[in-house]
One Martini backbone bead per residue (centre of mass of N, CA, C, O) as a GRO file, in nm:
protein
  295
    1UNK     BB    1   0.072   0.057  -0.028
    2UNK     BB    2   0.313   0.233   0.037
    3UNK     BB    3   0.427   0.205  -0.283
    4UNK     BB    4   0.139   0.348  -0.399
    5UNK     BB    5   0.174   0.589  -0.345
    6UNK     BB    6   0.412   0.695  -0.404
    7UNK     BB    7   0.357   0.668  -0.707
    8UNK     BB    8   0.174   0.835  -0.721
    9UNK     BB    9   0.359   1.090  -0.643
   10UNK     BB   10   0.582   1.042  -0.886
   11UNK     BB   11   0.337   1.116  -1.073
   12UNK     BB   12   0.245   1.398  -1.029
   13UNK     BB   13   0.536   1.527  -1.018
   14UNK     BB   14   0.557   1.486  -1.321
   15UNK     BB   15   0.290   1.640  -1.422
   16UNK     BB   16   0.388   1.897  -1.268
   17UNK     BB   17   0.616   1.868  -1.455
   18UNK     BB   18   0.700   2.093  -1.703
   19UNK     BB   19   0.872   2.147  -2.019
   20UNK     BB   20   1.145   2.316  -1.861
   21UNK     BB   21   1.208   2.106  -1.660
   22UNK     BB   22   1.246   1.886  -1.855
   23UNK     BB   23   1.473   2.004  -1.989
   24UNK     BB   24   1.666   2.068  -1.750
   25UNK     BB   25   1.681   1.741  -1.709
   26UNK     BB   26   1.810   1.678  -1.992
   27UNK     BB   27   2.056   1.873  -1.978
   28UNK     BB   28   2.162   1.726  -1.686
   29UNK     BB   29   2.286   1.476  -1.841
   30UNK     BB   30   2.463   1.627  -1.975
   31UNK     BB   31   2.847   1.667  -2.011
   32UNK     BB   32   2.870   1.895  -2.253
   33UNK     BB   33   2.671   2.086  -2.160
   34UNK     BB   34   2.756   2.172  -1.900
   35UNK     BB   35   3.081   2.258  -2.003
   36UNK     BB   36   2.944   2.491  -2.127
   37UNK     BB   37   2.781   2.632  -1.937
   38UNK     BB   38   3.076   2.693  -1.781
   39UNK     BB   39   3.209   2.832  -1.936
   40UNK     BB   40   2.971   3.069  -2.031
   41UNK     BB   41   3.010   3.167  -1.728
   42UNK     BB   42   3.315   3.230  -1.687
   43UNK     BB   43   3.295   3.473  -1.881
   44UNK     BB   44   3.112   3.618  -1.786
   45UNK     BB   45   3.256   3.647  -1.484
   46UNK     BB   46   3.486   3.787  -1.649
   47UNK     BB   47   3.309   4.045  -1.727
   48UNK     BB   48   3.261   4.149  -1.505
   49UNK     BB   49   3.510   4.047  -1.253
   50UNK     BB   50   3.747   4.110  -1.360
   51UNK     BB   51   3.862   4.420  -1.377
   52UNK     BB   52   3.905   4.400  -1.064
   53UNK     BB   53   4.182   4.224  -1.107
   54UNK     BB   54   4.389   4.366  -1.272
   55UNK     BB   55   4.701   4.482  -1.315
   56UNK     BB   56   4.613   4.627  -1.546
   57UNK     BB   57   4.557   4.865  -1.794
   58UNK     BB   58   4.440   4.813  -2.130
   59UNK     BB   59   4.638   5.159  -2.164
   60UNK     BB   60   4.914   5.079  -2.036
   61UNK     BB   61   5.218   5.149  -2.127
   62UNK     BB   62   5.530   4.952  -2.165
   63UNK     BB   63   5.828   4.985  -2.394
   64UNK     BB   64   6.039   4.831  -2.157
   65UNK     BB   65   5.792   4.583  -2.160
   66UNK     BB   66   5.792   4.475  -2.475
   67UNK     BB   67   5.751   4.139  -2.563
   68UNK     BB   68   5.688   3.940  -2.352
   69UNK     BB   69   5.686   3.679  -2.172
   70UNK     BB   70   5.544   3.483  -1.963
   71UNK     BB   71   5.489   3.560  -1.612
   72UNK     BB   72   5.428   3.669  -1.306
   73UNK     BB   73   5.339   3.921  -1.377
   74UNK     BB   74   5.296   3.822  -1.675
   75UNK     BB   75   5.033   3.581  -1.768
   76UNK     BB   76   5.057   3.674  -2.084
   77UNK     BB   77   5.219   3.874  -2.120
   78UNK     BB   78   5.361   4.150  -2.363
   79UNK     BB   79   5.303   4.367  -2.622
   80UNK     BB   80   5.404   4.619  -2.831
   81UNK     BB   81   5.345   4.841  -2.592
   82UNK     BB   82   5.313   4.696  -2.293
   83UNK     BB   83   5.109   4.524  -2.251
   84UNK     BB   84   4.831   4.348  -2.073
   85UNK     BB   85   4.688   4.086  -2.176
   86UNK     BB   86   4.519   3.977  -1.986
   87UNK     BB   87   4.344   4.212  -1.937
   88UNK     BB   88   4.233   4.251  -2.253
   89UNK     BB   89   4.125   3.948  -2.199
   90UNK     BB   90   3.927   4.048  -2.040
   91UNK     BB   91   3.802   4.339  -2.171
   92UNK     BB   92   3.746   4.138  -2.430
   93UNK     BB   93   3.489   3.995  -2.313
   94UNK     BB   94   3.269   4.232  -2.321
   95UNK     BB   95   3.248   4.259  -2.605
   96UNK     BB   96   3.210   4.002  -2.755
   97UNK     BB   97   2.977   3.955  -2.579
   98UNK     BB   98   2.807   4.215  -2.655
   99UNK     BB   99   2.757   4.145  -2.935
  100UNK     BB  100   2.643   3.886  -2.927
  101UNK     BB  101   2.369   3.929  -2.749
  102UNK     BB  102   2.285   4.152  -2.921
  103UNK     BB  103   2.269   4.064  -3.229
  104UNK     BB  104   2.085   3.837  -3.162
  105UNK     BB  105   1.854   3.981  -3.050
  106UNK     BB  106   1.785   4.170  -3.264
  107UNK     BB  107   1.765   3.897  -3.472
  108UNK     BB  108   1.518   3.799  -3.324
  109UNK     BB  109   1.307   3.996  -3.338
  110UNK     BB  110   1.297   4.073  -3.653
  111UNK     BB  111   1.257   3.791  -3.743
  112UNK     BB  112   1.013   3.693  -3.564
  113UNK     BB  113   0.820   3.938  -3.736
  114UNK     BB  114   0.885   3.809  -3.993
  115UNK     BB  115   0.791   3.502  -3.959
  116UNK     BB  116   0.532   3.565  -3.862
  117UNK     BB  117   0.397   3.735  -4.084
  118UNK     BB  118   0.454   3.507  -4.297
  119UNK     BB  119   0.305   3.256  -4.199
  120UNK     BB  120   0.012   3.356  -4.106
  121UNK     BB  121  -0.061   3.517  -4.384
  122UNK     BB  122   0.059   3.491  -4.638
  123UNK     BB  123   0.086   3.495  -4.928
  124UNK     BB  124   0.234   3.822  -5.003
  125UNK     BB  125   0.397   3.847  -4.744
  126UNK     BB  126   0.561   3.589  -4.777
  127UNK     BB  127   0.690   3.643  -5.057
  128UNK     BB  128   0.835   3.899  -4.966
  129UNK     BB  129   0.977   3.784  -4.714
  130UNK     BB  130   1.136   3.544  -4.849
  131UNK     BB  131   1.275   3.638  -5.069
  132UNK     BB  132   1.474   3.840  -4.882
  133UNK     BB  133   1.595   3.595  -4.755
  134UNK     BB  134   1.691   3.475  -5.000
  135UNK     BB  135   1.886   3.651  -5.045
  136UNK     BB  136   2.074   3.697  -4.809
  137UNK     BB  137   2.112   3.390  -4.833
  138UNK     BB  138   2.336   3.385  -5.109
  139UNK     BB  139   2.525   3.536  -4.930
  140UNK     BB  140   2.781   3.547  -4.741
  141UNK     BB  141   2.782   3.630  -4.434
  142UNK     BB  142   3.082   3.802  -4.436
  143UNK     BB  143   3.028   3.925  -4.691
  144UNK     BB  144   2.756   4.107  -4.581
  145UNK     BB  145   2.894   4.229  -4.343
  146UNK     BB  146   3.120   4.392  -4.488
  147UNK     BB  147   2.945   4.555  -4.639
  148UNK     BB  148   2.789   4.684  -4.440
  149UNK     BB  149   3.053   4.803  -4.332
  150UNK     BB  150   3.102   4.975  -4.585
  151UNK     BB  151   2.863   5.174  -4.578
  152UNK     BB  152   2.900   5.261  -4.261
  153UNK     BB  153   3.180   5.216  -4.097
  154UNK     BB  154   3.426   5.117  -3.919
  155UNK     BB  155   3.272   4.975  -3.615
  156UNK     BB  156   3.140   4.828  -3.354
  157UNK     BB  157   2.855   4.906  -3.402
  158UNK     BB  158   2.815   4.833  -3.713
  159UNK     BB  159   2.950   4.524  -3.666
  160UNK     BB  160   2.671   4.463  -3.545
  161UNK     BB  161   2.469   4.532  -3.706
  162UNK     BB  162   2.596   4.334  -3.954
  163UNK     BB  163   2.485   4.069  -3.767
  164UNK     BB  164   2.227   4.131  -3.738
  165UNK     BB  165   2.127   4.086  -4.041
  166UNK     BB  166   2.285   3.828  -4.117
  167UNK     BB  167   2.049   3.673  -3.864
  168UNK     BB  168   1.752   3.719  -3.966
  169UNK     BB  169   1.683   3.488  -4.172
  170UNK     BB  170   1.729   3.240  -3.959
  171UNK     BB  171   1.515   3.310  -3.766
  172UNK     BB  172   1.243   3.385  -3.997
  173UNK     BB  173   1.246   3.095  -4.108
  174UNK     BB  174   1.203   2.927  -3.841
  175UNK     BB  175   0.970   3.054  -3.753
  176UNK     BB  176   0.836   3.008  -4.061
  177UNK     BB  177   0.762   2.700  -3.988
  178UNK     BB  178   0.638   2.687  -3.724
  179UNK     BB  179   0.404   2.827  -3.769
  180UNK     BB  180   0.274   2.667  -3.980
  181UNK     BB  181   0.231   2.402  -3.808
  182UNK     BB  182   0.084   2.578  -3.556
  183UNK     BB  183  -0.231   2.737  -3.735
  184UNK     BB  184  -0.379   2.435  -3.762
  185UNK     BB  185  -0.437   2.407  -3.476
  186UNK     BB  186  -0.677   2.391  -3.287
  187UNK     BB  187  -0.679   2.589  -3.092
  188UNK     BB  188  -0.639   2.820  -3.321
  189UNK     BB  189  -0.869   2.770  -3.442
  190UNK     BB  190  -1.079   2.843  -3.163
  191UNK     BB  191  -0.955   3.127  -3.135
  192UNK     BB  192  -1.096   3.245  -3.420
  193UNK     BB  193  -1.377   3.163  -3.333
  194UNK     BB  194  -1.411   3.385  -3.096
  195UNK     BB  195  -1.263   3.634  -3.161
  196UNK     BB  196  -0.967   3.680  -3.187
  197UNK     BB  197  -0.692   3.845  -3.232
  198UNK     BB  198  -0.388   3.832  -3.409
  199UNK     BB  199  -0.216   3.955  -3.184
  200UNK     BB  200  -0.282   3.768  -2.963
  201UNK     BB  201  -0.226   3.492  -3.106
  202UNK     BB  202   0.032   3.536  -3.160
  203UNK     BB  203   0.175   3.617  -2.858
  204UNK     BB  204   0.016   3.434  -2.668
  205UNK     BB  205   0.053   3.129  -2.885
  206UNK     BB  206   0.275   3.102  -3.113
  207UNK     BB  207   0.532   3.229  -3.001
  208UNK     BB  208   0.573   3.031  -2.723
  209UNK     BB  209   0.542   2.785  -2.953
  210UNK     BB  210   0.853   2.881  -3.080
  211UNK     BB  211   1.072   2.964  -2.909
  212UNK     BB  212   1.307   2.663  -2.876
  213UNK     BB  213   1.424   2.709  -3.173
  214UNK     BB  214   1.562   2.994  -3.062
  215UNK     BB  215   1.718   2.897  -2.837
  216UNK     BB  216   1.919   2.732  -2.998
  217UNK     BB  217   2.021   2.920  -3.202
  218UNK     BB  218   2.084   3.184  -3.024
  219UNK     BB  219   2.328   2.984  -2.898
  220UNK     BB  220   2.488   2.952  -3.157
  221UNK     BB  221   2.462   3.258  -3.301
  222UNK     BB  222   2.703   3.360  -3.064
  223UNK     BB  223   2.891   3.248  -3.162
  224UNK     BB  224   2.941   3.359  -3.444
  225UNK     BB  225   2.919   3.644  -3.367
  226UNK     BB  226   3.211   3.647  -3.225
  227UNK     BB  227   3.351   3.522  -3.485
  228UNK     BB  228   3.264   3.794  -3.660
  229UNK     BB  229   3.359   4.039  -3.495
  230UNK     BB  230   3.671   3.914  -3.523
  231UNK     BB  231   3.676   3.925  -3.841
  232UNK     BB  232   3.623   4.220  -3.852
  233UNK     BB  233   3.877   4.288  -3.622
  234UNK     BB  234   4.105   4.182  -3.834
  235UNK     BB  235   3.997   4.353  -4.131
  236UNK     BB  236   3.926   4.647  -3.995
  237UNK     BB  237   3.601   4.687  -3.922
  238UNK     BB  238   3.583   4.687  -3.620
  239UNK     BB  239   3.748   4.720  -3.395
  240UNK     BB  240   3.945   5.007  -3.257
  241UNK     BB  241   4.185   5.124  -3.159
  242UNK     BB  242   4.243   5.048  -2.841
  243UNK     BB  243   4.075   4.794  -2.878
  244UNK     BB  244   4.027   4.476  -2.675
  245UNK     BB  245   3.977   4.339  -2.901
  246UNK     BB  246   4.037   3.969  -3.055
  247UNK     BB  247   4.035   4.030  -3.343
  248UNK     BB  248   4.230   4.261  -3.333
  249UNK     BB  249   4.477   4.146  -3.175
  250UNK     BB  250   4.541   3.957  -3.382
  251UNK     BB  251   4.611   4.170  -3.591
  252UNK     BB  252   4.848   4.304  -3.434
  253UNK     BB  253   5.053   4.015  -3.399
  254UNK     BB  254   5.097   3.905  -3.668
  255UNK     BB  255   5.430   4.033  -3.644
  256UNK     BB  256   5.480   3.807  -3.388
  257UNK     BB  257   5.482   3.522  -3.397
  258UNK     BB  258   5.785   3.431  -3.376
  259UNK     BB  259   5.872   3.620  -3.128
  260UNK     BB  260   5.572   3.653  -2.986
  261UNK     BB  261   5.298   3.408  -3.008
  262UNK     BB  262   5.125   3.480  -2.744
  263UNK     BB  263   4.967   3.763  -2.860
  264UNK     BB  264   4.783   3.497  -3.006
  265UNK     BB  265   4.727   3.271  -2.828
  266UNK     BB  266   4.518   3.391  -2.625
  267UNK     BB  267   4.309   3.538  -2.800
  268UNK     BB  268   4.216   3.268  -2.952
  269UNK     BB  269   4.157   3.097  -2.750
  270UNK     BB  270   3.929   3.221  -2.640
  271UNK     BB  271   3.732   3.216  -2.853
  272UNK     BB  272   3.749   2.904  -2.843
  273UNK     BB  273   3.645   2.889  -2.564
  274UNK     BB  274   3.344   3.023  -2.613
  275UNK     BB  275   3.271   2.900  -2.879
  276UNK     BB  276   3.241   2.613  -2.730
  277UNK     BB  277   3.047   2.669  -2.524
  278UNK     BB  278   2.805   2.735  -2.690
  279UNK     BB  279   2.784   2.493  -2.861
  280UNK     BB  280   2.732   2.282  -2.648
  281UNK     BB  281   2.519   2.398  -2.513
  282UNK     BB  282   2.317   2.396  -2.763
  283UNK     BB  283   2.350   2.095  -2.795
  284UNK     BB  284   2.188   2.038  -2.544
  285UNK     BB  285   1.918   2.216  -2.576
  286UNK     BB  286   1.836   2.032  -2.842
  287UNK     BB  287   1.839   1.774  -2.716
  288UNK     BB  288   1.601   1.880  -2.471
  289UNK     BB  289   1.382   2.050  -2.689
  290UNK     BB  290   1.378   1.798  -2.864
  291UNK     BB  291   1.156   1.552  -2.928
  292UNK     BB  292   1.354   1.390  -3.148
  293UNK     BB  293   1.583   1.310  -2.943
  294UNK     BB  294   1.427   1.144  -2.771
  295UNK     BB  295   1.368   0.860  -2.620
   0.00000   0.00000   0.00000
């Protein structure tokens, strides 16, 4: 008797268990998700409380301790101006996450809004929506942020822009496709039934259940974003000296790979494990999110 109430209240609590709780269980079965998103919470509170223990300003520069290789005053060594590498690879976490953000947050609304009302109203709205979708999407990505980076004017700012422009078509077409699945089924058909307006339809039933695969695609977009910025900074379109920016830094480096390559090894690396963590965390959301991941 005692056994089975037990199951019967371990049924009622899986029953009361959501389906973000239960995603979040799912999420925590993965170690290499977990690891990921160790990672990027590890940079996270790097980009927030490092600059508070940083032993140098990120433009302190000292010319007669210039390109000096890693010691324990300078743990990752000083770049061609004296300056301590450590430090702006701190302050350079700030600007790479901040990038990467805000392009995804802007690039997911502005696609949002179009993937919704093509989806939902179809017809002409759809075809010049989808169209537009497609050119974009003909042009490599990099391409096309150089380009519009290069109409607006090399700047961090820009820079931005330019990542969120070239990230709204994939966000756009993910959402109109959810849509297209989501507005035939009953509750939507219901709800049309009873006269509610199609702004509430949209905003409080469809978009709501079409979330999920963009908390994933946005987690693995912020990756993106981060290596776009930073090859930005690199062929001098995005962040300008002395911004410590880490694509900026690589590309300041070049000239010393021989003879000081700590310089670019660590600003690399940096990226390197950032964007690992954002990939494996989304890989992680995808299994956890998707029900056809599931056994």
């Amino acid at each position: 008797m005692a056994d089975a109430v037990t199951d019967n209240k371990e049924v009622k609590m899986e029953k009361v268990a959501g389906p973000w709780k239960e995603a979040w269980r799912g999420f925590r079965k993965s170690k290499v998700a977990v690891v990921g998103m160790g990672i990027v919470i590890f940079f996270i509170l790097l980009a927030i409380f490092g600059p508070l223990f940083t032993p140098q300003g990120i433009n302190e520069q000292n010319l007669s301790q210039r390109l000096l290789p890693p010691s324990a005053s300078n743990w990752m060594g000083t770049d061609d101006f004296g300056r301590d590498i450590l430090s702006r690879i701190v302050y350079g976490a700030r600007i790479s996450l901040w990038v990467g953000f805000l392009a995804v947050i802007a690039s997911v609304v502005v696609g949002s809004i179009l993937g919704i009302l093509a989806g939902y109203y179809g017809k002409w709205v759809d075809t010049i929506i989808s169209r537009i979708f497609d050119i974009m999407l003909a042009f490599p990505s990099i391409l096309l942020a150089i380009a519009v980076v290069a109409v607006l004017g090399p700047s961090l700012r820009n820079a931005l822009i330019a990542i969120a422009i070239i990230n709204v078509p994939n966000f756009g077409r993910l959402i109109r496709s959810k849509v297209l699945s989501i507005k035939e089924d009953e509750y939507i058909m219901s709800a049309k039934a009873i006269g509610m307006k199609d702004n509430r339809i949209l905003f409080s039933h469809i978009l709501p259940n079409s979330m999920a695969p963009v908390i994933v695609q946005g987690t693995l977009a912020i990756a993106t974003a981060i290596i776009e910025a930073a090859a930005l900074g690199f062929l001098g379109l995005g962040a300008q000296a002395p911004s410590p920016e880490w694509g900026k830094m690589l590309a300041d480096s070049r000239s010393y790979l021989t003879n000081a390559p700590w310089t670019m090894i660590f600003p690399g690396i940096a990226i390197m494990l950032t964007v690992l963590g954002f990939n494996l965390m989304g890989d992680g959301l995808r299994d956890a999110l998707d029900p056809r991941m599931k056994s």
